[in-house]
MITOR-6639 format. One record per atom (N, C-alpha, C, CB): x, z, y; residue in three letters. Coordinates in steps of 0.2 Angstrom, whole numbers, plus 5000, padded with zeros to 4 digits. Each point is the difference from the previous one (the first is absolute). Last residue first. Glycine has a CB too. Layout:
N
XZYala...
END
This chain:
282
481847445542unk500149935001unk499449975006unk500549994985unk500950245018unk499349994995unk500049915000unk499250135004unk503350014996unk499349985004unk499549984994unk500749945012unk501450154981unk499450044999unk499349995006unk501050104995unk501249774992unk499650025004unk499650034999unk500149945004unk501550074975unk499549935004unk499850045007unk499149944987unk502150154992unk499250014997unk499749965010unk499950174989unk502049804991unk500049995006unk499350035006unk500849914993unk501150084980unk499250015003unk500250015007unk499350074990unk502249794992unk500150065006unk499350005004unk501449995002unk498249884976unk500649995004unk499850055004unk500349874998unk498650184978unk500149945006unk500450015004unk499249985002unk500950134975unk499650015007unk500449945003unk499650135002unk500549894970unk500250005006unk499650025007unk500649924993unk498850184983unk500149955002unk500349995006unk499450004994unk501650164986unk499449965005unk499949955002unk500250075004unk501550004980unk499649944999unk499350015002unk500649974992unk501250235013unk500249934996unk499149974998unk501450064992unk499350095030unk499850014994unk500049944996unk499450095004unk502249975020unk499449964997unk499850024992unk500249905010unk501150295005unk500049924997unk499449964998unk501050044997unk500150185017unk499050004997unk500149924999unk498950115009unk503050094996unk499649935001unk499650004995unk500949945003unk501350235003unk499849974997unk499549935002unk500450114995unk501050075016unk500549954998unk499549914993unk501250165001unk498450115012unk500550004994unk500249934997unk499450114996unk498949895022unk500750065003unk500649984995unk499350115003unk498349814991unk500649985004unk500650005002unk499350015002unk499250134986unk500149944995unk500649925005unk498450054991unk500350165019unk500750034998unk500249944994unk499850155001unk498349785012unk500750015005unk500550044997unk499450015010unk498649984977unk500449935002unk500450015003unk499449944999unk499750234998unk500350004991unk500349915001unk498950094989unk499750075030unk500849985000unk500350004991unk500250075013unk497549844993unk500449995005unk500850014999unk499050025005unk499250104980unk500549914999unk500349965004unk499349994995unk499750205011unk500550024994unk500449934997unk499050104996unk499249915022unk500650025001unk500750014995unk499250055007unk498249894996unk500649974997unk500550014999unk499749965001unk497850125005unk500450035001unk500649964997unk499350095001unk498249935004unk500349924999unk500650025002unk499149915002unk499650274983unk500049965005unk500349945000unk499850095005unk500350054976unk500350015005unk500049985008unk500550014989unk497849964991unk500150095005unk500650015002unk499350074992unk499149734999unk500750015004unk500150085003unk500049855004unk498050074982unk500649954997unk500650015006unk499249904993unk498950215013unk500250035000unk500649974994unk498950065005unk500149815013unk500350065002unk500350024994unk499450035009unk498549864989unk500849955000unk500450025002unk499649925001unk498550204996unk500249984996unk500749944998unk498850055001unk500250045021unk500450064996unk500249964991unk499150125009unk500549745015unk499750034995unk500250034995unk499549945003unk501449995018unk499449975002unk499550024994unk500549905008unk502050174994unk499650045005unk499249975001unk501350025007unk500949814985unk499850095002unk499750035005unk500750014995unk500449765006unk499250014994unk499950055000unk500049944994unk501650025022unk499649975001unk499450024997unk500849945003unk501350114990unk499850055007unk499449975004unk501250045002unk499949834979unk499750074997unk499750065006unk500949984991unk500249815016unk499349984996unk499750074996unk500549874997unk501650155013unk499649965008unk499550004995unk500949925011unk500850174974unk499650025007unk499749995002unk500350015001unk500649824984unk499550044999unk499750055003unk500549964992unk501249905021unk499349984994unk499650034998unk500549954997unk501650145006unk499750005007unk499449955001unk501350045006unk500449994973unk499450065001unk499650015008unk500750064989unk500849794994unk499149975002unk499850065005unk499549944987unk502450075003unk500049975004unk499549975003unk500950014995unk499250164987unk500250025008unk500149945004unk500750114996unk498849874982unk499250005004unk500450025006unk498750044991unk503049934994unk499649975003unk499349975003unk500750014996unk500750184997unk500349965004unk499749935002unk500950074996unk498250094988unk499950015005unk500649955007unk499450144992unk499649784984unk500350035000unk500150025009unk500349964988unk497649915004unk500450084994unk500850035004unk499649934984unk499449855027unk499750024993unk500550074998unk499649844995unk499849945027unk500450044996unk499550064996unk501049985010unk498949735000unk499650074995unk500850045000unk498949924990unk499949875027unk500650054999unk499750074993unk500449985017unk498649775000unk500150054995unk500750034995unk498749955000unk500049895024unk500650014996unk499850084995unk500949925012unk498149835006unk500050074996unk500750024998unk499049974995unk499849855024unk500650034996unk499750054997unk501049965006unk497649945010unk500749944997unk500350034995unk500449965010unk498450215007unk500149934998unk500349944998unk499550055004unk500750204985unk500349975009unk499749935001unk501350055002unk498750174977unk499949935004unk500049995007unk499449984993unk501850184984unk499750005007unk499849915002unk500950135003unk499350084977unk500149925001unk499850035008unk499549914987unk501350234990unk499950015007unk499949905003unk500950165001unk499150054976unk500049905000unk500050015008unk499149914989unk501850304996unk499649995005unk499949915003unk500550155004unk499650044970unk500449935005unk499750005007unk500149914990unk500750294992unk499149965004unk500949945006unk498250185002unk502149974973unk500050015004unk499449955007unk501150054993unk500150004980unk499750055005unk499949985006unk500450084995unk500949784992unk499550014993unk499450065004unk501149984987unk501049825017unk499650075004unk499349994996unk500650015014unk502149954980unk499449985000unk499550045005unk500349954989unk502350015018unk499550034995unk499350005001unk500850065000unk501849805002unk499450015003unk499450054995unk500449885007unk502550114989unk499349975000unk499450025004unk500449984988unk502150065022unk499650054993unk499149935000unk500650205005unk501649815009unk499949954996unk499750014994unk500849975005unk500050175017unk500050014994unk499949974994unk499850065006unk499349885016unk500750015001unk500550034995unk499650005011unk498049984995unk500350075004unk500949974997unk498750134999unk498649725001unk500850034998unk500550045004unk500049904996unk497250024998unk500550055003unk500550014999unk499550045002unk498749764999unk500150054999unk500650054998unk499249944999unk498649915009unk500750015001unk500150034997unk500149985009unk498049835001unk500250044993unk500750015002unk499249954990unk500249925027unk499250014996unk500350064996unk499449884998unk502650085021unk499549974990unk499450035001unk500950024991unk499550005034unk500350014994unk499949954996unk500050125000unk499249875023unk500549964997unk500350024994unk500249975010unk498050174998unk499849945000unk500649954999unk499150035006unk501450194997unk499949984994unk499849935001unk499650114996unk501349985025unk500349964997unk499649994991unk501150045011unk497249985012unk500450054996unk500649964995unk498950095001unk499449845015unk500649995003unk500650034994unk499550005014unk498150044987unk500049935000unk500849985001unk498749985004unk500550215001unk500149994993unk500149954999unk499650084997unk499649995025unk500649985001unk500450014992unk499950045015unk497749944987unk500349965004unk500950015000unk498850015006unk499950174988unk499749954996unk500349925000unk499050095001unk500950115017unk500650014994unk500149964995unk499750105002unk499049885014unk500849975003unk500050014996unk500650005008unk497050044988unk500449955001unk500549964999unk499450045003unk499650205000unk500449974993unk500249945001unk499450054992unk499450085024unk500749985000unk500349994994unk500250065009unk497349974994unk500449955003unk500749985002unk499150025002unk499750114976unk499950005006unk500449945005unk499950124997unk498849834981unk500550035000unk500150045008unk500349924989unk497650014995unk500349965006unk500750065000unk498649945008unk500150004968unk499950065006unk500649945006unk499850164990unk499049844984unk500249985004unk499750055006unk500149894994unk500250174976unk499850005008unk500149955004unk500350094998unk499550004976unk500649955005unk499450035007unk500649864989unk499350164980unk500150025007unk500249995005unk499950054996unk499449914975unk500549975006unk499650045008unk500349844991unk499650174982unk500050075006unk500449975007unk500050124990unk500449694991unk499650064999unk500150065005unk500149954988unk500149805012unk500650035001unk499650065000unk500949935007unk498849884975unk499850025008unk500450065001unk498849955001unk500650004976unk500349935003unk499550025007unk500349904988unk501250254997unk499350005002unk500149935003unk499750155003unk502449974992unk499550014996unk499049995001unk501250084999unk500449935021unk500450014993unk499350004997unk501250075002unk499549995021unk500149924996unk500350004994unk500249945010unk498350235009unk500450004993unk500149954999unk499650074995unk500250005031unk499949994994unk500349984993unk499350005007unk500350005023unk500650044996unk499649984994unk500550105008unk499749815016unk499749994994unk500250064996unk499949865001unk500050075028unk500250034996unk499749984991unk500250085012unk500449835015unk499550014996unk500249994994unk499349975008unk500950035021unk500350014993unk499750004995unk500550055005unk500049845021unk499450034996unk500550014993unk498849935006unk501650025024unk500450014990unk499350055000unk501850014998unk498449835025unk499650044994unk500250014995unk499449975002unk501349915016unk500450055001unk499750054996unk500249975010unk499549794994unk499850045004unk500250054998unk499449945003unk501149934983unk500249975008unk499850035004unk500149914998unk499750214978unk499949935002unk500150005007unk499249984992unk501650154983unk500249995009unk499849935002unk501150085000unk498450084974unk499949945004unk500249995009unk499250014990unk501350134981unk500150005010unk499949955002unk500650065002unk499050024972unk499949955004unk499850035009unk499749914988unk500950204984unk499950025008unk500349925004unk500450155000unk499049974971unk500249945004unk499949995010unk499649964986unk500850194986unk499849995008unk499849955002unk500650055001unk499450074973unk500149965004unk500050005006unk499849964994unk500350184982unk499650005008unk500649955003unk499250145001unk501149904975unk499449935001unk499850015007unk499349994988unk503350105002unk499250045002unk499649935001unk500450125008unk501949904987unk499750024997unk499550035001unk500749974997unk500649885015unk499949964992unk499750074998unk501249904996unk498050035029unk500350054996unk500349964993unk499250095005unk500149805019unk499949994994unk500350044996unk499749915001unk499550015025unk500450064994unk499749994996unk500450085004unk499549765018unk499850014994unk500350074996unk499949875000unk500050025028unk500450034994unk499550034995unk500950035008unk499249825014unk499850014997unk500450034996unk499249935004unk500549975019unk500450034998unk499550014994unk500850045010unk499049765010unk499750064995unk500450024994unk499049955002unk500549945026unk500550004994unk499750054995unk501149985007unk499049875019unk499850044996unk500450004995unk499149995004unk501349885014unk499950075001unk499650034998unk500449985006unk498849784992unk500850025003unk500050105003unk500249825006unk498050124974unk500249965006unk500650035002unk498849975002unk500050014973unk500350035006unk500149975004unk500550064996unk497849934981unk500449985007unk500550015004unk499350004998unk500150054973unk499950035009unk500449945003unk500150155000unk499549854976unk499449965002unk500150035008unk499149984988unk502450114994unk500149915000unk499449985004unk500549984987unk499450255011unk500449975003unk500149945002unk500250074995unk497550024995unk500750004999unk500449975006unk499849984988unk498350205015unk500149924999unk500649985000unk499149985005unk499850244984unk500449985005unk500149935001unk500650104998unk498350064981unk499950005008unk500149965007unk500150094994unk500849964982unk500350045006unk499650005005unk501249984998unk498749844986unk499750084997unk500150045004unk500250004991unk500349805019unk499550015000unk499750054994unk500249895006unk502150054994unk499850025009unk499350035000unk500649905005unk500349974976unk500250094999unk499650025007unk501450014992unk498549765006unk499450044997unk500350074998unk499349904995unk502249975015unk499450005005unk499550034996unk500349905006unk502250154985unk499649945001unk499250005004unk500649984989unk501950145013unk499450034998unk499649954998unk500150105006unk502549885000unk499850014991unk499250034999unk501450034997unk499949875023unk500150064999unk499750044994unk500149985011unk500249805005unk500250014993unk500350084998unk500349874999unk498149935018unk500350085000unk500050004991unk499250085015unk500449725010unk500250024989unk500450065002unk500449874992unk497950055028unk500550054999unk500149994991unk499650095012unk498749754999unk500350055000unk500650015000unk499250024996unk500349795017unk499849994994unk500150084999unk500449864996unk499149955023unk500350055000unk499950004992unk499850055012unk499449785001unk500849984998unk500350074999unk500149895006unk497750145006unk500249924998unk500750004998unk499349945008unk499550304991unk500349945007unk500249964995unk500550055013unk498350164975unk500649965003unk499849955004unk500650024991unk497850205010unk500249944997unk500749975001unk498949995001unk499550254998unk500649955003unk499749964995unk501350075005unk497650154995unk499749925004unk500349955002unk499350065005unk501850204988unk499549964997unk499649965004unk499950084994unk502050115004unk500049915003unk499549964998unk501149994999unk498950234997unk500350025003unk500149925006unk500450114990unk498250034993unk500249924998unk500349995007unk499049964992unk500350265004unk499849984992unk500349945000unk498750064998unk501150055024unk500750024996unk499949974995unk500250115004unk497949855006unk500849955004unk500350034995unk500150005013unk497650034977unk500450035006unk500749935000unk499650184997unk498349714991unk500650064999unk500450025005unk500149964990unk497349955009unk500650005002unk500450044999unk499649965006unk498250004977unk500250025006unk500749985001unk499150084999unk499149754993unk500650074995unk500150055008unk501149914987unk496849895005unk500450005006unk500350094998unk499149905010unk499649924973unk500050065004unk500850025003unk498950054993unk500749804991unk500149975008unk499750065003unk499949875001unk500450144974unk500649985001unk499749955011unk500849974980unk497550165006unk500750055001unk500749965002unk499550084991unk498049855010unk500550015007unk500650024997unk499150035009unk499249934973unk499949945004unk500650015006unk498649984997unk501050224988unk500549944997unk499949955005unk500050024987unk499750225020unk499649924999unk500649964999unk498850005009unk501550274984unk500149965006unk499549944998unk501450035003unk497850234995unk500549944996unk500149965005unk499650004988unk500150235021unk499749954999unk500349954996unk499550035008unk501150244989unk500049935007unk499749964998unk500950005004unk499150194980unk500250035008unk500049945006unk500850094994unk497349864996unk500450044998unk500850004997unk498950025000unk498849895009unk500649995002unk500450064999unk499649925008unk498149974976unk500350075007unk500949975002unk499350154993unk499349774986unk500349955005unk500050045008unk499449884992unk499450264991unk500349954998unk500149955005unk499650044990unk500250195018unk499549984998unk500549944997unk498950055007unk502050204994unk499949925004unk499849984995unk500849965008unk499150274993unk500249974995unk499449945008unk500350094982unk499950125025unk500550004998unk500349934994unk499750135006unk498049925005unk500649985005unk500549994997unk499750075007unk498550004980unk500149925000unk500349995006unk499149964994unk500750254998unk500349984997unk500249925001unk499550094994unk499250055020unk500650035001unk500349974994unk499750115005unk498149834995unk500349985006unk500750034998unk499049995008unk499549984971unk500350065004unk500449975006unk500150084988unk498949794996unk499450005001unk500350075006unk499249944987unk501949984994unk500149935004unk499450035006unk500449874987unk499850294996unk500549995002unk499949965006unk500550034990unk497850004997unk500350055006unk500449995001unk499650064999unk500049794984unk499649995008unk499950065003unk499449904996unk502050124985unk500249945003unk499550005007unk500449934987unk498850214997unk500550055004unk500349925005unk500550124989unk497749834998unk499850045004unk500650025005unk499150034991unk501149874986unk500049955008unk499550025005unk500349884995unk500650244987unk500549985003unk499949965004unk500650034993unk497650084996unk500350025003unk500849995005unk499250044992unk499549844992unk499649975005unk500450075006unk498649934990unk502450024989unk499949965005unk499549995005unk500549964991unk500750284995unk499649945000unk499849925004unk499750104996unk502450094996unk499449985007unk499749974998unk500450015009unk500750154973unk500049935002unk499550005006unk500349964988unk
END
């Protein structure tokens, strides 16, 4: 048994050994960082988020302007787990536009989500999410990126705006002309695709079967060949690249043969023939 007068001998060599009292902080030490001051934490001054991070950020609407209604099924507080300022709250100006595409596996919780921004000046920004939606309240191992795209993405981005999906069904689905029932899709990944133009939105879901992500597939292209390449972890959910091809020709042969991508039963309707407007600046 140590006796008490020995153990508070060893105690005060200890507390009494320099090389010991470096390594143990002192009580209320800044250790590893300084606590914050409750009096400033909500007006201390945040730092600037890079451009790429907020693409349109410091607009306002004009007198008798009003947003963009976007019915694409993500609600403004999904936006903001992702990170991202919702949709429902961008600006655009004349000759601009925002491409966006969601994936949503049915049988996997890894998610996507890729927002292309093109501003009037000529600037496409991209900006990536990838994570678990599932099981967790938040988007669990969520990862993402913003990044400036190069400068000839622009046209290309620009002249989609013209593409014929935007006038499809919302929802479709595949008759080949065989009168065979519609098959459930119990395997496979939806792609939501929206686009904005000032004034106008429009959202488009194709889902599982490959004839119809092929008609999305010069959409998803131009957005996948954008978001690759800025972080390996969000790379490695696509080891075929932003490659579509496959699906490309399952629609042109679903063509050929006579068939069609009909409207799906008790979608919702889309708006009247999209138009995506001048592209002068106002």
């Amino acid at each position: 048994m140590v006796r008490p007068t020995a153990l508070l001998f060893l105690l005060l060599t200890i507390m009494a050994s320099p090389a010991l009292a470096q390594d143990t902080p002192a009580p209320g030490a800044d250790w590893p960082y300084p606590p914050p001051d409750p009096k400033t934490w909500w007006d201390d001054k945040r730092p600037e988020l890079p451009e790429a991070a907020d693409p349109l950020a410091g607009r306002r609407l004009g007198r008798g302007d009003r947003l963009v209604a976007v019915d694409n099924g993500y609600d403004p507080l999904l936006y903001r787990l992702w990170g991202l300022q919702p949709l429902q709250n961008q600006i655009l100006f004349g000759g601009e536009m925002i491409l966006e595409v969601a994936v949503r596996p049915t049988s996997s919780p890894r998610q996507t989500l890729i927002r292309v921004t093109v501003r009037r000046t000529g600037d496409v920004f991209v900006q990536g999410r990838a994570g678990l939606g599932c099981c967790e309240a938040g988007i669990a191992r969520r990862v993402g990126f913003d990044a400036q795209a190069p400068a000839d993405a622009a046209a290309r981005l620009l002249a989609l705006r013209d593409h014929p999906i935007w006038n499809a069904p919302r929802e479709v689905r595949v008759d080949d002309g065989s009168g065979a029932a519609d098959a459930l899709c119990v395997d496979g990944t939806s792609y939501d695709l929206t686009l904005v133009v000032p004034g106008r939105s429009r959202a488009i879901r194709r889902a599982c079967d490959n004839a119809e992500v092929g008609e999305a597939a010069d959409v998803l292209e131009a957005a996948f060949g954008l978001a690759l390449g800025h972080e390996p972890r969000f790379d490695v959910i696509w080891p075929g690249g932003a490659d579509f091809s496959a699906a490309r020709r399952a629609y042109q042969g679903l063509i050929a043969d006579g068939g069609r991508l009909k409207p799906a039963p008790n979608a919702r309707p889309q708006p009247p023939a999209f138009e995506p407007g001048p592209s002068a600046a106002p």
